[in-house]
N, C-alpha and C positions, 0 to 999 in steps of 0.2 A: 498448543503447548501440552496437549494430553492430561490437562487438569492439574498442571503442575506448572512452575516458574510465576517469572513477574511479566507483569504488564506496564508500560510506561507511557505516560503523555506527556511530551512540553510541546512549548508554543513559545512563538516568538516572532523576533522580527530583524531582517536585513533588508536594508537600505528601504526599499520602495516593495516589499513584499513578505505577506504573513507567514510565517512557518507554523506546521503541525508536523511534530514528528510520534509517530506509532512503534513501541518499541517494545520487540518478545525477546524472551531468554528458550525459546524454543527449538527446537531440531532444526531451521531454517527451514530454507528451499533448496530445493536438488537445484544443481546446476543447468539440468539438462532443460528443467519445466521454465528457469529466471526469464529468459528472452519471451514468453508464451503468457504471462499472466495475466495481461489485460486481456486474452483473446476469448472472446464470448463460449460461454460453456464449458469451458477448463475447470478439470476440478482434480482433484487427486485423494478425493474420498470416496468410499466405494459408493456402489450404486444408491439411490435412492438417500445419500444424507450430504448434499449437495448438490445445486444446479451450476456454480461455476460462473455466477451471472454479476457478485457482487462486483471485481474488480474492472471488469469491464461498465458497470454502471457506474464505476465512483470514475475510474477513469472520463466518460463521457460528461459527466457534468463539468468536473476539475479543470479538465483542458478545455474542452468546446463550447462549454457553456460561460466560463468564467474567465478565462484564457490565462488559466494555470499549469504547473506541472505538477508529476508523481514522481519519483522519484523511489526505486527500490536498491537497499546493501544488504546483502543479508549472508552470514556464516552458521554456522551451528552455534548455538547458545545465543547470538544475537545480529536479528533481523530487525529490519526497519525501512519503514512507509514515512517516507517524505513527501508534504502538501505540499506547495510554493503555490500561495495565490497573490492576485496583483493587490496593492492597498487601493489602488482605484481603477477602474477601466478605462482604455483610452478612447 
């Protein structure tokens, strides 16, 4: 967000599963990068102040470890990171 806007958490719950939604008033995401996010090493900050490794690790837990989803909407001024985890495993 370049050190500026809000940052937002709610949490919640549908039906049979937790919500986290993560929410910036930031520049978004270019369109071109949306489809490429979770992909290990991506990053869109210059060299050396980013590895590009986090969404692809939050990804890996979220879905494979806990059998969740992610969920990205993002525009200019407001983007957002949707959890969906199950309330219990089957």
């Amino acid at each position: 967000m370049g050190g500026t806007g809000t940052l937002t958490v709610h949490t919640g719950r549908n039906e049979d599963r937790l919500i986290v939604e993560i929410r910036d008033t930031g520049a978004g995401i270019p369109p071109e990068v949306r489809p490429r996010i979770f992909e290990p090493f991506l990053t869109t900050k210059p060299v050396g102040e980013g590895t590009g490794l986090g969404l692809d690790i939050s990804y890996r837990i979220v879905v494979n470890k806990h059998d969740g989803d992610i969920r990205v909407q993002s525009e200019p001024g407001d983007t957002r990171m949707i959890v969906l985890l199950p309330m219990r495993r089957g």
